[in-house]
C-alpha positions in Angstrom: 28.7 -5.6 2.3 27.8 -8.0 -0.5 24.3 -6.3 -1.9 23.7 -3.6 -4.5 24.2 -0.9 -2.5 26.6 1.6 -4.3 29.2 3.8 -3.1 27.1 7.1 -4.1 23.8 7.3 -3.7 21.0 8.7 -6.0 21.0 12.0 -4.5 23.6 13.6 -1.5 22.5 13.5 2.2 21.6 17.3 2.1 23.7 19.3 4.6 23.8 22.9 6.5 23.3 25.3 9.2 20.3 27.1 8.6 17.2 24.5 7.8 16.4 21.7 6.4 13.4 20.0 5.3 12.3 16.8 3.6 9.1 15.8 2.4 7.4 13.2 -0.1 6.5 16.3 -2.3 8.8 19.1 -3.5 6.6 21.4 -3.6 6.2 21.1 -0.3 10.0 20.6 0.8 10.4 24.0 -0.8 7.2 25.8 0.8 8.7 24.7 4.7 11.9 26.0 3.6 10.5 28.9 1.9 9.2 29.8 5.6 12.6 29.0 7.3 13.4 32.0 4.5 10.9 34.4 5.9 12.2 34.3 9.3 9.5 31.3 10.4 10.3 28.3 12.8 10.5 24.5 12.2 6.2 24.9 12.9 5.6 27.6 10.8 7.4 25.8 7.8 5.8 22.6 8.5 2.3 23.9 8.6 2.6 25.7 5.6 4.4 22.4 4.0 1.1 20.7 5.3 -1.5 22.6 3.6 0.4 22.3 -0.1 0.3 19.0 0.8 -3.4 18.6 0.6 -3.7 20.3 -2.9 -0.1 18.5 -4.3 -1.1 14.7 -3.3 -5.0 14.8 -3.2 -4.6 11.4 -3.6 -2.8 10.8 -0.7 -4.2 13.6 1.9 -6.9 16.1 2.1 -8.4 18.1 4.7 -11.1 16.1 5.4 -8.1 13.7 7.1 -6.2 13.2 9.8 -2.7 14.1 11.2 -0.5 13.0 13.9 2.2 15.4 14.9 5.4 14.5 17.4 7.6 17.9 17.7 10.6 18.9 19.2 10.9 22.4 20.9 14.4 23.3 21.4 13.6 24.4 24.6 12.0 21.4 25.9 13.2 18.5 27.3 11.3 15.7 26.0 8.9 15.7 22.0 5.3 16.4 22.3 2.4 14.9 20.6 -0.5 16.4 18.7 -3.2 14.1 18.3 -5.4 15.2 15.0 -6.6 11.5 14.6 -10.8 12.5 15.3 -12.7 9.8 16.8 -15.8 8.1 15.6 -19.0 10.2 15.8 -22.1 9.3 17.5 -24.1 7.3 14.7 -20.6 5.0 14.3 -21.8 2.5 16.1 -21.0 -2.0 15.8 -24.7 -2.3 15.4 -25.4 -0.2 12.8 -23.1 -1.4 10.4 -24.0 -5.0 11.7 -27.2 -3.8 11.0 -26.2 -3.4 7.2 -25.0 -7.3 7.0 -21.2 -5.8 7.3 -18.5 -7.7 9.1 -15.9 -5.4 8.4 -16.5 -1.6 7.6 -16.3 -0.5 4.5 -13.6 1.7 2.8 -15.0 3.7 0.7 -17.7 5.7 1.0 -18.9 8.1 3.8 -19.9 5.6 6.3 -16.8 5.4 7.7 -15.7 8.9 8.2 -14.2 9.7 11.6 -14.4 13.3 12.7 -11.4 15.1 9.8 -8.9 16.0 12.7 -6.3 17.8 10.6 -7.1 21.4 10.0 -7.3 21.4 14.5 -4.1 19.8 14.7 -2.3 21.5 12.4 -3.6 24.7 13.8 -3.3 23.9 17.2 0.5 23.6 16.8 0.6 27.4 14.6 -0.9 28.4 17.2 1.4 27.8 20.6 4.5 27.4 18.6 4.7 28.8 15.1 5.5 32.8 14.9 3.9 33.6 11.3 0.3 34.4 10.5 -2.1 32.6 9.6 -2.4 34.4 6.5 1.5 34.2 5.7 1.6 29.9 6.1 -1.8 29.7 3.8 -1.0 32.0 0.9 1.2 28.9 -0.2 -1.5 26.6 -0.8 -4.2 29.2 -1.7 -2.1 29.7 -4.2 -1.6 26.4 -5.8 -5.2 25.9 -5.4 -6.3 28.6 -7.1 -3.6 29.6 -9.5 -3.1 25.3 -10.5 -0.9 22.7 -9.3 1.3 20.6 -11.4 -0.4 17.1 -10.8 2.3 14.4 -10.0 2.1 10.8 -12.5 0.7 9.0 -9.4 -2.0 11.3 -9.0 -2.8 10.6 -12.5 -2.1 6.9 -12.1 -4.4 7.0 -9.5 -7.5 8.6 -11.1 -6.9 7.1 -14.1 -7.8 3.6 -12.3 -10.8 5.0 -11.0 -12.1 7.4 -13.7 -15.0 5.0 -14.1 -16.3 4.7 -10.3 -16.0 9.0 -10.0 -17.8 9.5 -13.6 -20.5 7.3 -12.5 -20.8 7.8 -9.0 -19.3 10.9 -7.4 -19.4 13.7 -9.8 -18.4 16.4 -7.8 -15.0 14.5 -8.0 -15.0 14.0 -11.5 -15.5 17.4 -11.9 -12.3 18.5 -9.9 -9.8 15.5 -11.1 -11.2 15.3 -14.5 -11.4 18.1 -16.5 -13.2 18.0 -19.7 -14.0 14.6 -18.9 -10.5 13.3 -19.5 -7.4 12.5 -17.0 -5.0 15.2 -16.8 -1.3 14.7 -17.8 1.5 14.2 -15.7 2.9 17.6 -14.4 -0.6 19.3 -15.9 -2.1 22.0 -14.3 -5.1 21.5 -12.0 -7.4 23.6 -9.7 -9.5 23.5 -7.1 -11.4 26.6 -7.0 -13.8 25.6 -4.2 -10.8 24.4 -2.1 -9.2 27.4 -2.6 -12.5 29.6 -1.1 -13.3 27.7 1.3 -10.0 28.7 2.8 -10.3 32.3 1.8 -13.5 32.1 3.8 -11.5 30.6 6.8 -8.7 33.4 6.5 -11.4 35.9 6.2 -13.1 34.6 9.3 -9.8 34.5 11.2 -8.9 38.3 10.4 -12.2 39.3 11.3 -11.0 38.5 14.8 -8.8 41.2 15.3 -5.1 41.5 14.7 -3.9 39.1 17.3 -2.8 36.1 15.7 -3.5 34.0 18.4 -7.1 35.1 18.5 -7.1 34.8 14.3 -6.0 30.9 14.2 -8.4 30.5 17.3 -11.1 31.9 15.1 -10.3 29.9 12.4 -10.6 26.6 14.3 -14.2 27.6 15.5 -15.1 28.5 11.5 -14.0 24.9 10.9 -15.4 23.2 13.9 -18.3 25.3 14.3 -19.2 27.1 12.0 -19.3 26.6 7.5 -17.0 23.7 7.5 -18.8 22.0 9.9 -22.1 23.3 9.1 -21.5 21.9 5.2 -20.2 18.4 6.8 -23.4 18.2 8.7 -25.5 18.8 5.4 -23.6 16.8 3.1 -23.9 13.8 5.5 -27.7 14.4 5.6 -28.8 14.6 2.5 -26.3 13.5 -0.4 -26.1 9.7 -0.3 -23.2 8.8 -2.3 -22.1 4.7 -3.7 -19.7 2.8 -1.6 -18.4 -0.2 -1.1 -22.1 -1.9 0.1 -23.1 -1.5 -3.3 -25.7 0.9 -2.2 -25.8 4.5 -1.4 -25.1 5.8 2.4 -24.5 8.7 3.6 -22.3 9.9 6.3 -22.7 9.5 10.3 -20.9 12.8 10.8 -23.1 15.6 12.2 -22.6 19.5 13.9 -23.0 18.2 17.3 -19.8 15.6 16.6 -17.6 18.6 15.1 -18.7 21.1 17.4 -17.5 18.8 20.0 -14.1 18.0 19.3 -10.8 19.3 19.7 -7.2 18.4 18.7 -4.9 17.7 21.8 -1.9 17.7 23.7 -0.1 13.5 24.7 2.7 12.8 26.1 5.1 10.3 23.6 6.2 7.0 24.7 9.6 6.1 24.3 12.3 3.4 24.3 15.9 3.4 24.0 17.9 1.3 21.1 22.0 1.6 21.5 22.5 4.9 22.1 19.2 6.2 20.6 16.2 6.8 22.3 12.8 6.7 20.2 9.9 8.7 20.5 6.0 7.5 18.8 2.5 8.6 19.1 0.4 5.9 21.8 -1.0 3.0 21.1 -4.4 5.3 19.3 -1.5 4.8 16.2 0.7 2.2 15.5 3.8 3.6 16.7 4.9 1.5 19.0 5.3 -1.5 17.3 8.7 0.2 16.1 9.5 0.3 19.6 8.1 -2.9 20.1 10.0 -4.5 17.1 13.5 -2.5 18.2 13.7 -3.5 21.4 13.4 -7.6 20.4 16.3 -6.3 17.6 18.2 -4.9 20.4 19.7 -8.0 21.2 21.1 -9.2 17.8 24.3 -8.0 16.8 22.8 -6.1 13.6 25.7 -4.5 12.9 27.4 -7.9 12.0 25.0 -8.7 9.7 25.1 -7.4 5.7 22.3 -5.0 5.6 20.8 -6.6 2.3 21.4 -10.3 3.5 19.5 -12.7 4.2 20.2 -13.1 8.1 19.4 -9.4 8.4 16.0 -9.4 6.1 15.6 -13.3 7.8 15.8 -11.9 11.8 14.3 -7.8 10.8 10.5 -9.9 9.8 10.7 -11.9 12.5 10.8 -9.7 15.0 8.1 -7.5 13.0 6.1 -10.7 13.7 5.6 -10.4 17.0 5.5 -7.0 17.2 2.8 -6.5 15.1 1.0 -9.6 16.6 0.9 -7.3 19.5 -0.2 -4.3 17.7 -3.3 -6.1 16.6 -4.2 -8.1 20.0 -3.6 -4.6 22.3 -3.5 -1.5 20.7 -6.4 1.0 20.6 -7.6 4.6 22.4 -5.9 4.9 25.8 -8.9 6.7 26.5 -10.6 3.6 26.5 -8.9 0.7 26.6 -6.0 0.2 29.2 -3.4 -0.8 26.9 -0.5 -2.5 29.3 2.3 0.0 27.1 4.8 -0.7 29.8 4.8 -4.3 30.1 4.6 -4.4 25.9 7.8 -1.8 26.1 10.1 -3.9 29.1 13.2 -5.3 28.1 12.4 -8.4 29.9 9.3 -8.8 27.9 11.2 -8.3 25.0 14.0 -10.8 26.2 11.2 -13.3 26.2 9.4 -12.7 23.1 12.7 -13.0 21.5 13.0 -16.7 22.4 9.9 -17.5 19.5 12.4 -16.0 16.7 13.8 -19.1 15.0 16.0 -20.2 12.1 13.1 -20.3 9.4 10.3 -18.6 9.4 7.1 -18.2 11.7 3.5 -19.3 10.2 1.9 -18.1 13.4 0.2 -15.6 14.6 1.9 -15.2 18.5 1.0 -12.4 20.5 2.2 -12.2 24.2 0.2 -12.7 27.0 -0.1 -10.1 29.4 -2.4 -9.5 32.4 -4.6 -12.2 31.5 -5.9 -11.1 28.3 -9.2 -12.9 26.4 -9.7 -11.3 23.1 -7.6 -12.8 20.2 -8.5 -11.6 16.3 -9.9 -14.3 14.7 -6.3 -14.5 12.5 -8.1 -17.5 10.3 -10.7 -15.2 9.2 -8.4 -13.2 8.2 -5.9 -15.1 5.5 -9.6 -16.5 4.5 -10.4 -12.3 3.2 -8.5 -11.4 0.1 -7.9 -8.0 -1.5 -11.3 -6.6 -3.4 -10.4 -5.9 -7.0 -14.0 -3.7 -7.7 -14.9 -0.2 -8.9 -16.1 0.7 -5.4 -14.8 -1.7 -3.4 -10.8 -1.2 -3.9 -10.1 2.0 -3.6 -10.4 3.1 0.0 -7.3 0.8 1.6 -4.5 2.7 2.7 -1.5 0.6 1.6 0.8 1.8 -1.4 -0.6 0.0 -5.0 -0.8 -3.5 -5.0 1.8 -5.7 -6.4 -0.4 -8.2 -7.6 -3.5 -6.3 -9.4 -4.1 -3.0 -10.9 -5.6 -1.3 -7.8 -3.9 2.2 -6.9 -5.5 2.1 -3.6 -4.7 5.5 -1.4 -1.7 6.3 0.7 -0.1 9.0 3.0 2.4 11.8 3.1 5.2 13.0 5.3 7.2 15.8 6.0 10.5 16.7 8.5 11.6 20.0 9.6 14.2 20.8 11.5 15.6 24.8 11.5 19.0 26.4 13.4 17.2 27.2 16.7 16.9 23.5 17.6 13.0 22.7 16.8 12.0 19.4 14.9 9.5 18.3 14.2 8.0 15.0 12.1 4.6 14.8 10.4 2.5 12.2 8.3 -0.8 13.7 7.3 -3.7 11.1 5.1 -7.1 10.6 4.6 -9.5 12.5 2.8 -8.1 10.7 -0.5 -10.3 11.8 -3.5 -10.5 7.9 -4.9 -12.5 6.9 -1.4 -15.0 9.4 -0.6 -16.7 12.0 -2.9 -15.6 15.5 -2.4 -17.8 18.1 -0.8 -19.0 20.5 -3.7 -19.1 24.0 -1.2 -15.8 22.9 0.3 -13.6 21.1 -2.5 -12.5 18.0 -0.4 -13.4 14.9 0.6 -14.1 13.4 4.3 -11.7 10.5 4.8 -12.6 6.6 5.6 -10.0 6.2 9.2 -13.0 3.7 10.9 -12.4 1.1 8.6 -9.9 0.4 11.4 -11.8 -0.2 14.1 -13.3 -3.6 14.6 -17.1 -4.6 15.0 -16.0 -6.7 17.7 -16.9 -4.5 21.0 -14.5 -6.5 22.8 -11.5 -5.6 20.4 -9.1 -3.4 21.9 -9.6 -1.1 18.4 -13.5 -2.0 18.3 -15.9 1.0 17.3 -17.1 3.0 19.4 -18.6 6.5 19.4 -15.9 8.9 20.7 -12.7 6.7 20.4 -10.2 6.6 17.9 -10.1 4.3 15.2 -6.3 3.0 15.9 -4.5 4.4 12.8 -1.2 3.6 11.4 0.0 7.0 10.5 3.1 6.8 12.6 5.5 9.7 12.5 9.3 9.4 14.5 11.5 11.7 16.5 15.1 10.3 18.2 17.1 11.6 20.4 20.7 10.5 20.4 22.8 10.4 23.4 20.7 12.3 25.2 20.1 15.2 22.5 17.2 15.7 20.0 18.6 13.9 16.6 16.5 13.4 14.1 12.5 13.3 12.7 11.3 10.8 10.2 8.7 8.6 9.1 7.2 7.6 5.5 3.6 7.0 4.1 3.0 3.5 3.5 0.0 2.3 5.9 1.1 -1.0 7.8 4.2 -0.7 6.2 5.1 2.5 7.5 6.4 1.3 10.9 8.4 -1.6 9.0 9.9 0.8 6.3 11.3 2.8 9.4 13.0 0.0 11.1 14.7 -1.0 8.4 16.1 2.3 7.6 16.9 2.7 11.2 19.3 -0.5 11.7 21.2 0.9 8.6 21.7 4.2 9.8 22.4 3.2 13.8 23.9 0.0 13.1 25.5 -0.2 9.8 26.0 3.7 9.9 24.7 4.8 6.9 24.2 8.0 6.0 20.2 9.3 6.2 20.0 8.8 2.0 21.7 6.2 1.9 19.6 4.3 4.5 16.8 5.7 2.0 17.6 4.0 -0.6 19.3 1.0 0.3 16.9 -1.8 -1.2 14.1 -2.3 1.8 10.9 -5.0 2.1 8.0 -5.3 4.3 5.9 -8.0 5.7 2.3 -8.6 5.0 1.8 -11.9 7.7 -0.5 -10.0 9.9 -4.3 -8.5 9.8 -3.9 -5.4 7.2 -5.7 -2.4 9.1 -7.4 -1.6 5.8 -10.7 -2.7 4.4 -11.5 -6.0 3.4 -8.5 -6.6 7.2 -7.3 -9.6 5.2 -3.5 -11.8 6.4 -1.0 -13.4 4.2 1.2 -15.7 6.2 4.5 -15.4 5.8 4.4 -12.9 2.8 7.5 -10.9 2.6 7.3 -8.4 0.0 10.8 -7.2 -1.6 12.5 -4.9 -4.0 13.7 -6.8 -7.1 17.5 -5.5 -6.3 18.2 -7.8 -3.9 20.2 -10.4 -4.8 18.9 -13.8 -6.4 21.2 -15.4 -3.6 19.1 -14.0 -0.8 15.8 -14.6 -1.9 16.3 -18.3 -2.8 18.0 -18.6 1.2 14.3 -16.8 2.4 12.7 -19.0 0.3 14.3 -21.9 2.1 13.6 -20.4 5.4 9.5 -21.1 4.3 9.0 -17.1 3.8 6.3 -17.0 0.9 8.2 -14.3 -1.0 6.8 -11.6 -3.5 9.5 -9.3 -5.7 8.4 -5.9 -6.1 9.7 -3.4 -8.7 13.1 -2.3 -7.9 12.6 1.1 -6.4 8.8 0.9 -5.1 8.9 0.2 -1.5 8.4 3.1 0.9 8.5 6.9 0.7 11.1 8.0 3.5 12.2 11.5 4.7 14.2 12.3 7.1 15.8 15.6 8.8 17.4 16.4 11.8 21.2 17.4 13.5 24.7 15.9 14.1 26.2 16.8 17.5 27.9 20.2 15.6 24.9 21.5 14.6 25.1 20.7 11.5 21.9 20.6 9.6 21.0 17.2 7.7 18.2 15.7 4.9 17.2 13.0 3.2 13.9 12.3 0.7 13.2 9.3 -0.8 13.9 9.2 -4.6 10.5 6.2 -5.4 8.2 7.5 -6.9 10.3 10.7 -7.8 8.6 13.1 -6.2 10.2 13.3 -2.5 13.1 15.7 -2.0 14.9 17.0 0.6 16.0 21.0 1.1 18.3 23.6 2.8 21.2 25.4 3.1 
């Protein structure tokens, strides 16, 4: 191995027999594991990890988001998925926005809020596999909410860049994240009162039910679906037009008949094998399976020959993510809807074809396969014609990590892993509702988040708006099973990267057998060729985005190739976790150490 990566790495690969969990917060690590304490499951931690999560990183979840959810029961065969991505409501139609002049949707604002899927989601899993109270997995984040929660420098980056927009425009936000008018310090205290009653009122609710906790959490789904929560939605929507992104101010599509009408629910994962691994993703509604997608053209490259931070390895890794993601964008959308051809996309032969296009310098095209006749290409020209919207409303609603080359700190995602001594895993990447895209909800303490900026206003797109379907999201969180046996959950926030960030850390671990930290924080890079899935959807062609520690020797042979290469800071790209067991039942973690606030925990 001829790159930086040292012998040690910045933190150990945490290890033992009774739980472990990994996170990008630590408040949250500790919270899951604090469960595991208790006498709670995997689910029981994870939830509980989940709700701190929305008060510790406001600026990167809420519950006015979404959450996708792949879990492992030890006494299953095979993961499930919970789908808490909400579709668009009624009014989220292609004409009305067209209607407004708009050829992509905006991202701020609350024109583009999907139904906030996570409070079901989460519940629904508490509910059929979790064993503690309702009560018991909130009093965590009630807490924090209440009581104050240190604020983490990124969350005070992050307001900081957008003091002005929330002063002038969305007051009720100001009022939360700016205290006396002024940004709050690094590791200072902050609370959300109305956060913090709103779910008092839900407990309440739930309680009132009776003593069964089933019955409670069932209760508490209908308080939030059909009853204050959504009731305050419906109103806010109505009649408090907020600034966005037009320049103008909307208010939100969402109403009571769109809440009362949804549910989380139960999918089947897809899955493809790599060496002795098999992967497991959310459908095609997310992004996940362009990791399978991008694996399987991997497969047939002897990775393991190749120096992880190389140039042959970073050279054939974005290549392959190429096509993969050409894919995403030309045939990925709600299964509901759309008949997405998932196991043509997933064959090995298809694969073994696609793999032909991956040359000795690199690709300028945009190349998705041809499958089944399909007509509807993305107008990829359009695309690398949009560029990035530096603007008090305009910048703020994208869900990449902050922008190399301006001052935006646009919004981003969490994740969390938990895996306990029973056998039950499970892998989690909660966003949206990010207080720097939509103003909060005074009665409730959180904002709605901005998901259909996703979805095209091109009815023939795969991912084109519609009322009821899914805006195709990229949260994108991972389970393996190795040699036949559930291995490991991970994933990382990151919005199109979060997929690329994955497979890089993957190769390392299968193929160059790294352990899980120090696959973390090995020096990684992403991609930026294709259609970004945030607002204003814009391409850079052959952009390759990379951590300054590579080596000079390795960038100057990409450079050759014809890859348009952009050095980031050193330790800025990605925010993995990861948990899961070794055949002995050992017990293993790893956080990512950017952005110092991931950690991983157990004993």
């Amino acid at each position: 191995m001829t790159g930086t990566t040292p012998p040690f790495t910045t933190r150990p690969e945490i290890r033992g027999t009774f739980g472990v969990a990994a996170s990008t917060h630590w408040l949250a690590s500790q919270t899951a594991m604090g469960m595991l304490e208790r006498g709670g499951n995997a689910f029981d931690g994870a939830f509980a990890a989940g709700m701190v999560l929305q008060v510790a990183e406001p600026h990167m979840n809420g519950p006015g988001g979404d959450v996708p959810i792949i879990m492992q029961r030890a006494d299953e065969e095979r993961p499930r998925v919970i789908c808490g991505q909400g579709p668009a409501p009624k009014g989220a139609t292609i004409e009305h926005f067209k209607a407004m002049g708009l050829e992509v949707i905006p991202g701020t604002g609350m024109m583009s809020s999907a139904i906030p899927g996570a409070f079901d989601a989460w519940a629904l899993m508490l509910r059929d596999h979790g064993t503690m109270t309702l009560r018991e997995v909130l009093e965590p984040a009630i807490g924090y909410a209440e009581k104050g929660c240190p604020i983490p420098y990124s969350t005070t980056e992050t307001i900081k860049a957008v003091k002005d927009m929330l002063v002038a425009h969305w007051p009720s936000t100001a009022e939360i994240f700016l205290p006396g008018g002024e940004v709050p310090k690094p590791q200072q205290l902050y609370r959300n009162p109305a956060l913090a009653e709103t779910w008092k009122r839900v407990l309440a609710e739930a309680e009132a039910a009776g003593s069964d906790r089933v019955a409670q959490i069932d209760a508490a789904r209908a308080a939030w679906y059909d009853g204050f929560v959504a009731e305050e939605i419906a109103r806010f929507c109505a009649e408090e037009p907020h600034m966005d992104a037009t320049g103008r101010k909307n208010g939100g599509l969402l109403t009571m008949e769109d809440m009362h009408g949804w549910r989380a629910s139960y999918e089947e994962a897809v899955s493809a094998t790599y060496r002795d691994c098999t992967l497991f993703k959310c459908g095609p509604w997310s992004q996940g399976p362009v990791l399978l997608q991008t694996m399987a053209l991997l497969e047939g490259y002897d990775i393991a020959a190749m120096d992880p931070e190389g140039e042959e390895f970073v050279h054939t890794v974005v290549e392959a993510m190429k096509l993969a993601y050409a894919d995403r964008e030309t045939y990925y959308g709600d299964p509901d809807f759309v008949d997405v051809p998932m196991a043509d996309l997933l064959s090995k032969e298809y694969a073994g074809e696609r793999r032909k296009l991956i040359g000795a310098e690199a690709s300028g095209a945009f190349q998705p396969g041809v499958i089944g006749g399909n007509n509807w290409t993305i107008d990829y020209e359009a695309a690398c014609r949009r560029k990035p919207v530096d603007g008090i409303m305009a910048g703020f609603g994208g869900g990449e990590p902050t922008a190399q080359e301006s001052k935006l700190h646009a919004s981003d995602t969490c994740h969390l892993d938990v895996a306990d001594a029973a056998g039950n895993l499970v892998s989690v990447t909660p966003s949206g509702g990010w207080l720097q895209s939509s103003p909060v909800i005074p009665k409730l303490g959180f904002p709605l988040g901005t998901r259909l900026q996703m979805a095209w206003l091109d009815p023939a797109a795969p991912a084109a708006l519609q009322p009821g379907r899914r805006p195709r999201t990229t949260l994108t969180p991972s389970l393996a099973h190795r040699d036949g046996r559930p291995y490991l959950a991970f994933g990382t926030p990151g919005g199109d990267q979060q997929d690329q960030m994955q497979i890089v850390m993957l190769c390392r671990h299968i193929d160059h057998g790294m352990n899980l930290q120090q696959a973390i924080d090995c020096p990684s890079f992403h991609i930026e060729h294709f259609p970004n899935s945030f607002y204003p959807r814009h391409a850079s062609p052959r952009k390759v985005v990379m951590e300054s520690r590579f080596q000079e020797a390795v960038v100057a042979g990409l450079k050759a190739r014809g890859h348009d290469v952009s050095l980031a800071p050193p330790w800025s790209e990605g925010r993995l976790a990861a948990a899961g067991f070794d055949p002995d039942g050992t017990l293993k973690a790893g956080a990512n150490p950017r952005n110092m606030q991931g950690y991983a925990v157990g004993r």
